[in-house]
ZADO-1210 file (C-alpha; in nm, 4 decimals, padded with zeros to 6 digits):
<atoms>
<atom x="08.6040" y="03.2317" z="02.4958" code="UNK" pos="1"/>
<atom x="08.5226" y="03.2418" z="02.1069" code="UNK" pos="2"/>
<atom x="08.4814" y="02.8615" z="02.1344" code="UNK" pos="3"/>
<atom x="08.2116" y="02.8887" z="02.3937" code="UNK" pos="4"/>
<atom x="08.0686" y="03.1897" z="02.2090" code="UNK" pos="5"/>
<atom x="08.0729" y="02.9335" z="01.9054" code="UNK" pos="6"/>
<atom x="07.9072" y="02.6198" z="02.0936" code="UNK" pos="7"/>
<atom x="07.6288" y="02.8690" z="02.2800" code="UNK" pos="8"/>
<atom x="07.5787" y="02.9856" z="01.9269" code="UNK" pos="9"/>
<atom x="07.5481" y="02.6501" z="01.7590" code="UNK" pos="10"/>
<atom x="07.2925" y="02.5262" z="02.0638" code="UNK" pos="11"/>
<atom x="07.0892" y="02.8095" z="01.9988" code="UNK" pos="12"/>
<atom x="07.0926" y="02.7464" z="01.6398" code="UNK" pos="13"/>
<atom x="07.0347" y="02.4368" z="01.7136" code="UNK" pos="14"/>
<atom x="06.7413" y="02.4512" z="01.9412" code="UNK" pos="15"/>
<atom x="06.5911" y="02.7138" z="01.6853" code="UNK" pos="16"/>
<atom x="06.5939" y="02.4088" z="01.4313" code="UNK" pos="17"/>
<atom x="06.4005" y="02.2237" z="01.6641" code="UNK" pos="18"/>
<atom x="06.1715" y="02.4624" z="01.7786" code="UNK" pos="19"/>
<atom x="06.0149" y="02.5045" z="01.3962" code="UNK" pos="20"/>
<atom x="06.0455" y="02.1456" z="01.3362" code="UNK" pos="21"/>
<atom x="05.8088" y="02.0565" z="01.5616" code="UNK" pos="22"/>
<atom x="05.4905" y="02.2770" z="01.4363" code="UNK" pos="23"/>
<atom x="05.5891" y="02.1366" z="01.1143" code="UNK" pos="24"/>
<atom x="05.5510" y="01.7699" z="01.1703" code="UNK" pos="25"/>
<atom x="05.2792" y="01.8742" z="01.4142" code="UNK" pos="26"/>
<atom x="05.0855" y="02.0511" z="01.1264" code="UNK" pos="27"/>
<atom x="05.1309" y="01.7280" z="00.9300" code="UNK" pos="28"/>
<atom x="05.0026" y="01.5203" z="01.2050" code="UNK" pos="29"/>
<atom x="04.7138" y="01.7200" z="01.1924" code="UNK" pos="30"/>
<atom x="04.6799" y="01.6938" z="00.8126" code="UNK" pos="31"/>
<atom x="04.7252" y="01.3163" z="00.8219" code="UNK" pos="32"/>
<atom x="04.4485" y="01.3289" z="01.0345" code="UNK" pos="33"/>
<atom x="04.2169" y="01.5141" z="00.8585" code="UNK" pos="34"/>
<atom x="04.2735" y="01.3327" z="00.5641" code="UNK" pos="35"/>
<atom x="04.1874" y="00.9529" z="00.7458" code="UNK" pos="36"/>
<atom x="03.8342" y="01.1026" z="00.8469" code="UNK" pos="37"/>
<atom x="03.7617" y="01.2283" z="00.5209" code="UNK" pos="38"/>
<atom x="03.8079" y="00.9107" z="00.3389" code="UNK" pos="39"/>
<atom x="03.6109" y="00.7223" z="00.6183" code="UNK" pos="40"/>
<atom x="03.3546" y="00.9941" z="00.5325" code="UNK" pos="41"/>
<atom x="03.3439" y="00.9210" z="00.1871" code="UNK" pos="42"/>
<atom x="03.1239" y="00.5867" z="00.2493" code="UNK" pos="43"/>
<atom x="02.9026" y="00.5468" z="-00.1070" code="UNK" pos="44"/>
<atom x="02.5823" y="00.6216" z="00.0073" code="UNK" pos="45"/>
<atom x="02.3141" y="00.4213" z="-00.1118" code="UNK" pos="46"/>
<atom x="02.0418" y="00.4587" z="-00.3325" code="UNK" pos="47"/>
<atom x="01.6649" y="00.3856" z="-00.1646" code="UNK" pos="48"/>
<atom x="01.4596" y="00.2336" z="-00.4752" code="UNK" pos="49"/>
<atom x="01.1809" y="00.4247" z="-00.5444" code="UNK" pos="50"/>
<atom x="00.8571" y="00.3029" z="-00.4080" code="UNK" pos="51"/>
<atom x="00.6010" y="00.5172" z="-00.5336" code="UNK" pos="52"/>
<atom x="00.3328" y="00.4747" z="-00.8058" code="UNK" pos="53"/>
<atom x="00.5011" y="00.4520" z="-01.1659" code="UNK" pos="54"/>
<atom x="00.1618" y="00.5379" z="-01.3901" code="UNK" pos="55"/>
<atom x="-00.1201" y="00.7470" z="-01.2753" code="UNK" pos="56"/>
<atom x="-00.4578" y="00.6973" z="-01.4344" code="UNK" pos="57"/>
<atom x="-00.7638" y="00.9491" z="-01.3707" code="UNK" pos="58"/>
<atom x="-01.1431" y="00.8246" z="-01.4486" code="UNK" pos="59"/>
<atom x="-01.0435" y="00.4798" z="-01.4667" code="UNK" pos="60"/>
<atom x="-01.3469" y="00.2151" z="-01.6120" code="UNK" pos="61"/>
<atom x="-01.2208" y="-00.1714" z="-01.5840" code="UNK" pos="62"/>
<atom x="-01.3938" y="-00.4120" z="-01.7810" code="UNK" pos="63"/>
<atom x="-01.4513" y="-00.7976" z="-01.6641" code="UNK" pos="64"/>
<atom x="-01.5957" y="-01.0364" z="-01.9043" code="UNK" pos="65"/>
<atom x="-01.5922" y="-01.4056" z="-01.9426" code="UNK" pos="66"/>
<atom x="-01.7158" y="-01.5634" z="-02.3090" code="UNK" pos="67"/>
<atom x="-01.7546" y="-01.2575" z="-02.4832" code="UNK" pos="68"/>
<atom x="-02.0411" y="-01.1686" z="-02.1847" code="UNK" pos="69"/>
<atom x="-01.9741" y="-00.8570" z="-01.9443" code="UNK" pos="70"/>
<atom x="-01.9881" y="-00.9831" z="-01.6277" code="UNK" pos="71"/>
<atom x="-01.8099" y="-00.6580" z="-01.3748" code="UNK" pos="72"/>
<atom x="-01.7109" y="-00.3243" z="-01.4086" code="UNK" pos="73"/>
<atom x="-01.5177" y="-00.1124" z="-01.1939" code="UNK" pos="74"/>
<atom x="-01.5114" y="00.2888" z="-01.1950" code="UNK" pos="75"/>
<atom x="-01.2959" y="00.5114" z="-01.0112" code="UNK" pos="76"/>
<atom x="-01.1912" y="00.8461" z="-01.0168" code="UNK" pos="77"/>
<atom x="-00.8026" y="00.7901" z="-01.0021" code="UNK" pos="78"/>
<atom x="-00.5521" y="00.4257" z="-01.0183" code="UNK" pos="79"/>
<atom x="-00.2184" y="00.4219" z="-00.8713" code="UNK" pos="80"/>
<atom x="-00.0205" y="00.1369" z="-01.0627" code="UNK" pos="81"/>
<atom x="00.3538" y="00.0162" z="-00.9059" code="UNK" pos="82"/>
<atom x="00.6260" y="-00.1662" z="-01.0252" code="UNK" pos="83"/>
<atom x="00.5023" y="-00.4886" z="-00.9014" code="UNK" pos="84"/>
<atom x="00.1697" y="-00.4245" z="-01.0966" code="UNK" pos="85"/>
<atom x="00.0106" y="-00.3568" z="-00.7916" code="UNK" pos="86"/>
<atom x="-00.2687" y="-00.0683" z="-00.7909" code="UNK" pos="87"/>
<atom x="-00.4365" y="00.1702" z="-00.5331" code="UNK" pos="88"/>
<atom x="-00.7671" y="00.3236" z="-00.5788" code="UNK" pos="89"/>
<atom x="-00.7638" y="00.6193" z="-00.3189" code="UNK" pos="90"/>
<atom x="-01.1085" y="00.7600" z="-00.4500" code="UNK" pos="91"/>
<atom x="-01.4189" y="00.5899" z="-00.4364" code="UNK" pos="92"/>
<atom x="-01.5033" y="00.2476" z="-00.6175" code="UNK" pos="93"/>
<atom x="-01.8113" y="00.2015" z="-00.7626" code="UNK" pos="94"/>
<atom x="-01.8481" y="-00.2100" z="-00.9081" code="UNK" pos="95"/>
<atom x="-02.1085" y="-00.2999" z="-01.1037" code="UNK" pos="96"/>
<atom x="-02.1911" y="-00.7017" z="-01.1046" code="UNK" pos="97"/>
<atom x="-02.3566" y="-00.8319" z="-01.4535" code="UNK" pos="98"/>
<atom x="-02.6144" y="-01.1502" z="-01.4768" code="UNK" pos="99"/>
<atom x="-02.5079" y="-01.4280" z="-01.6650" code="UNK" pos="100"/>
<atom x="-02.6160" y="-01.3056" z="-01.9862" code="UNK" pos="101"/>
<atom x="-02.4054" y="-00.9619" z="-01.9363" code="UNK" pos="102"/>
<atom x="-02.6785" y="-00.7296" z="-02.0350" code="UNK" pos="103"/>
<atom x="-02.8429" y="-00.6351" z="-01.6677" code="UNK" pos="104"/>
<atom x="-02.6692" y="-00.5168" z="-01.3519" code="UNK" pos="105"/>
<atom x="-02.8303" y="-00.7351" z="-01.0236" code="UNK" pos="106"/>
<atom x="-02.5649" y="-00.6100" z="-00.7965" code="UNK" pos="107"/>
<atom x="-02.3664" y="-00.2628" z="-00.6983" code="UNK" pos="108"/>
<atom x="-02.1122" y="-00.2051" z="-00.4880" code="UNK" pos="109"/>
<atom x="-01.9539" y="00.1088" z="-00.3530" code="UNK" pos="110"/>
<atom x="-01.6549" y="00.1864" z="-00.1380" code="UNK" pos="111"/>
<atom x="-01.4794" y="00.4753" z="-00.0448" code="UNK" pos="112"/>
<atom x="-01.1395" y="00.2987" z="-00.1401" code="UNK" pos="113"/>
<atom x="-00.9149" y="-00.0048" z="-00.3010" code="UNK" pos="114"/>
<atom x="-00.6528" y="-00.1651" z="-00.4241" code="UNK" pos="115"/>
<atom x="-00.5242" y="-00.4808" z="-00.6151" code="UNK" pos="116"/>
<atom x="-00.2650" y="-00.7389" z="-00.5113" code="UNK" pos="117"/>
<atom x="-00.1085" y="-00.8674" z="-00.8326" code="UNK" pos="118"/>
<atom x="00.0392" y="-01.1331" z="-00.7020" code="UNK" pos="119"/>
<atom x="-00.2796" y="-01.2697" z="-00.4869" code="UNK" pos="120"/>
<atom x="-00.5053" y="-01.1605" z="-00.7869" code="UNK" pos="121"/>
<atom x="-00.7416" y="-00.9989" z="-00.5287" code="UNK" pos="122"/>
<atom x="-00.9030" y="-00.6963" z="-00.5360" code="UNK" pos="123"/>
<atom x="-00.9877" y="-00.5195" z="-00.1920" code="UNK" pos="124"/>
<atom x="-01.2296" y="-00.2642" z="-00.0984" code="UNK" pos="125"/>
<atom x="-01.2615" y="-00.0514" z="00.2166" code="UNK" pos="126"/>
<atom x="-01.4426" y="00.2297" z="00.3963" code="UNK" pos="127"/>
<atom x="-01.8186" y="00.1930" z="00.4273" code="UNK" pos="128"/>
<atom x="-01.8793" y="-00.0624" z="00.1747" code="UNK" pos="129"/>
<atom x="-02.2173" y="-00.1308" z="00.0679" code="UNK" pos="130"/>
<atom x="-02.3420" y="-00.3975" z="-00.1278" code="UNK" pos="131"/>
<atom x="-02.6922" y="-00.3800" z="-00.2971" code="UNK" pos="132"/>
<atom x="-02.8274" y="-00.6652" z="-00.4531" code="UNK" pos="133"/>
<atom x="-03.1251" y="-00.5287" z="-00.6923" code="UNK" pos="134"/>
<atom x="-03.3080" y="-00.8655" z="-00.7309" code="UNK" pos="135"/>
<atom x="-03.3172" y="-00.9871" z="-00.3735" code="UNK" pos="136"/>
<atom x="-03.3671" y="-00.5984" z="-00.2357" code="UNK" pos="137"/>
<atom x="-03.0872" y="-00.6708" z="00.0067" code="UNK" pos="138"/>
<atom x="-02.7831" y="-00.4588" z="00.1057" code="UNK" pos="139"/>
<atom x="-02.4930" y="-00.5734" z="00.2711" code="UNK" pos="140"/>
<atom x="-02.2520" y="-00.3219" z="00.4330" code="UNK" pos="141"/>
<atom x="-01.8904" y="-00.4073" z="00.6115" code="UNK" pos="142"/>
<atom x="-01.5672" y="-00.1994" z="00.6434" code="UNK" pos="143"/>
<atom x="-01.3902" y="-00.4479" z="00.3867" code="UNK" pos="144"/>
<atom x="-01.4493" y="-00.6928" z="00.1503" code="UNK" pos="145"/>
<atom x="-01.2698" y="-00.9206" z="-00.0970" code="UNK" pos="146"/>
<atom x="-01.2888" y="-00.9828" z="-00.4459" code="UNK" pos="147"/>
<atom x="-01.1112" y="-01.2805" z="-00.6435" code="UNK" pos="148"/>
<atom x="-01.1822" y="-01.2776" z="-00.9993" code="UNK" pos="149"/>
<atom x="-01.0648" y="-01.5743" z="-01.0953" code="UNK" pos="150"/>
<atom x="-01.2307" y="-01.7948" z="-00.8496" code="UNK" pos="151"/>
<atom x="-01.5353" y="-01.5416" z="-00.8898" code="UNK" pos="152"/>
<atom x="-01.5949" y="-01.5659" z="-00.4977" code="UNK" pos="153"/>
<atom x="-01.5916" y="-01.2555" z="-00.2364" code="UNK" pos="154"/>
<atom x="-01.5383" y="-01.2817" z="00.1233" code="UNK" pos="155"/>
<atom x="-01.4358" y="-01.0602" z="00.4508" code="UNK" pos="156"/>
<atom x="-01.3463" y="-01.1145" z="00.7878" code="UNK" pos="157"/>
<atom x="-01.4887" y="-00.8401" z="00.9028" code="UNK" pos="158"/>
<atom x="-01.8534" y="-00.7515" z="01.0751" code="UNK" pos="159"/>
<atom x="-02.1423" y="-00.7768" z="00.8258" code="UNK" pos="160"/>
<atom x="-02.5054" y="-00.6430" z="00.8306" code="UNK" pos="161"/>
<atom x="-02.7628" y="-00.7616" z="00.6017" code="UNK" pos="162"/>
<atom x="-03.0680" y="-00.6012" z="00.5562" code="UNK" pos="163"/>
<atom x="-03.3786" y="-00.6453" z="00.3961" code="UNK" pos="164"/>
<atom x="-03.5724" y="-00.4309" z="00.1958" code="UNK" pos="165"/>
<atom x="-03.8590" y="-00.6591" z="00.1591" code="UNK" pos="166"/>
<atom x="-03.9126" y="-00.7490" z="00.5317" code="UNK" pos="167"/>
<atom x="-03.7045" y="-00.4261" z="00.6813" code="UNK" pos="168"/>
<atom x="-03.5332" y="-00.7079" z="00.8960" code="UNK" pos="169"/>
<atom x="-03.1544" y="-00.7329" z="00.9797" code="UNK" pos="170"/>
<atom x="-02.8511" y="-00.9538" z="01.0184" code="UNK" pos="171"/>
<atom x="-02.5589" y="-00.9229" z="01.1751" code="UNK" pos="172"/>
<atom x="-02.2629" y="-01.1428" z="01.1646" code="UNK" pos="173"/>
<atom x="-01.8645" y="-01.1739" z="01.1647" code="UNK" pos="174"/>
<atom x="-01.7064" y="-01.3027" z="00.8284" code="UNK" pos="175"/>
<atom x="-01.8743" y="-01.3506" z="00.4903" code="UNK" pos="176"/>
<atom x="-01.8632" y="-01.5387" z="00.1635" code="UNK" pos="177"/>
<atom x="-02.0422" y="-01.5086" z="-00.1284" code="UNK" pos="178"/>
<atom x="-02.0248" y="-01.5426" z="-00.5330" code="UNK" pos="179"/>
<atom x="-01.9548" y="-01.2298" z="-00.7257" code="UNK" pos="180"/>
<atom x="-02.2664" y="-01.1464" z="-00.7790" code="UNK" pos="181"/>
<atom x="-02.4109" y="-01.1962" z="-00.4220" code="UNK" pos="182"/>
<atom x="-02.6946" y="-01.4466" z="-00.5528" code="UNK" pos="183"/>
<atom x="-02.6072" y="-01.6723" z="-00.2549" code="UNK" pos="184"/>
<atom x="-02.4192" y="-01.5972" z="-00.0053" code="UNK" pos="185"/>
<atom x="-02.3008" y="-01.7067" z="00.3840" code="UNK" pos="186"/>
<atom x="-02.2671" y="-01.5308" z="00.7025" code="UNK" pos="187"/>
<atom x="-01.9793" y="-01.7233" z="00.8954" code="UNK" pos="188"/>
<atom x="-02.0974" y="-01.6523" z="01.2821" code="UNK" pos="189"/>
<atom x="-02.4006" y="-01.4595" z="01.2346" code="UNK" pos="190"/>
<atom x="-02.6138" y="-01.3285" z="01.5197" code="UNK" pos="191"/>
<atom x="-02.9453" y="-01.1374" z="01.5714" code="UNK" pos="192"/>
<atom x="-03.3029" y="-01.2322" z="01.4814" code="UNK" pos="193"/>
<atom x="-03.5012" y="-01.2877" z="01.1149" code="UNK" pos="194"/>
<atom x="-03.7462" y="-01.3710" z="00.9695" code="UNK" pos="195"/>
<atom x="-03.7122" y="-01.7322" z="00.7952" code="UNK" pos="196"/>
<atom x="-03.9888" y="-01.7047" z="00.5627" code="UNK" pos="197"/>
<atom x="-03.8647" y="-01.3418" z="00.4995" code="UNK" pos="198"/>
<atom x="-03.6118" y="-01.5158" z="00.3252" code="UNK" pos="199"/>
<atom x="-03.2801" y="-01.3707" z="00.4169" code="UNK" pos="200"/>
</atoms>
């Protein structure tokens, strides 16, 4: 009898054991677990370069001149410049195109924004841009227009109309090129009727 008292005992004991075993290795289970997902949580997370303007310049006046001659001049209210040395003008742009001799201003342009492509060397205007040219009486307006100082020519793509303040006459047209100054100039499909000996 007191060895089956004795065995009953040690199964109970026994099963006891067992019983708080098992929330043990089950709370370390758990805890395994736990730790596996945080280290797949701990991924490095990346860095996004900044992309934003690095310099910000308010009343901005850009000076253009070839042999010692002024030859453009850009004013704005505010330049963006990047990393790339590219640079926004979100203000208006107001350019100011010399004669050869860099002392008189034959032709103004206005837009109500721009930028510059370093890389291309091109500045771009858009927004109601309107060209005057003072000796011709003449003003050109488009939605954008390109400038390239180094090959001095400006073009667009874009729907042109020319008008005359000498004849009051108009031309339309898609595309446009032109020097810097808008002395001579090209309408690529133009459309509409003129006046030939108006001159436009």
């Amino acid at each position: 009898m007191r060895n089956d008292v004795s065995f009953r005992h040690l199964a109970l004991c026994d099963a006891l054991c067992s019983l708080t075993r098992q929330p043990v290795y089950l709370l370390c289970f758990a805890l395994l677990i736990t730790l596996v997902s945080c280290e797949e949580d701990k991924k490095p997370v990346q860095a996004q370069a900044y992309k934003g303007p690095i310099e910000e310049i308010n009343n901005v006046k850009l000076l253009y001149s070839e042999a010692a001659q002024m030859r453009v001049k850009l004013t704005t209210a505010r330049q963006l410049r990047y990393s790339n040395e590219d640079r926004k003008y979100p203000n208006e742009v107001f350019i100011d195109f010399y004669d050869p001799t860099g002392s008189q201003i034959v032709t103004t342009l206005r837009s109500d924004s721009g930028k510059y492509d370093k890389a291309k060397d091109l500045y771009t205007v858009m927004g109601h841009v309107v060209v005057v040219n003072k000796a011709k009486q003449e003003k050109l307006q488009t939605n954008l227009l390109n400038w390239n100082p180094n090959t001095r020519k400006v073009y667009t793509q874009e729907r042109v109309v020319v008008s005359s303040q000498l004849t009051g006459e108009k031309l339309y047209g898609l595309g446009l090129d032109a020097n810097q100054d808008f002395s001579h100039y090209s309408i690529r499909k133009p459309t509409g009727r003129f006046n030939i000996e108006g001159g436009i």
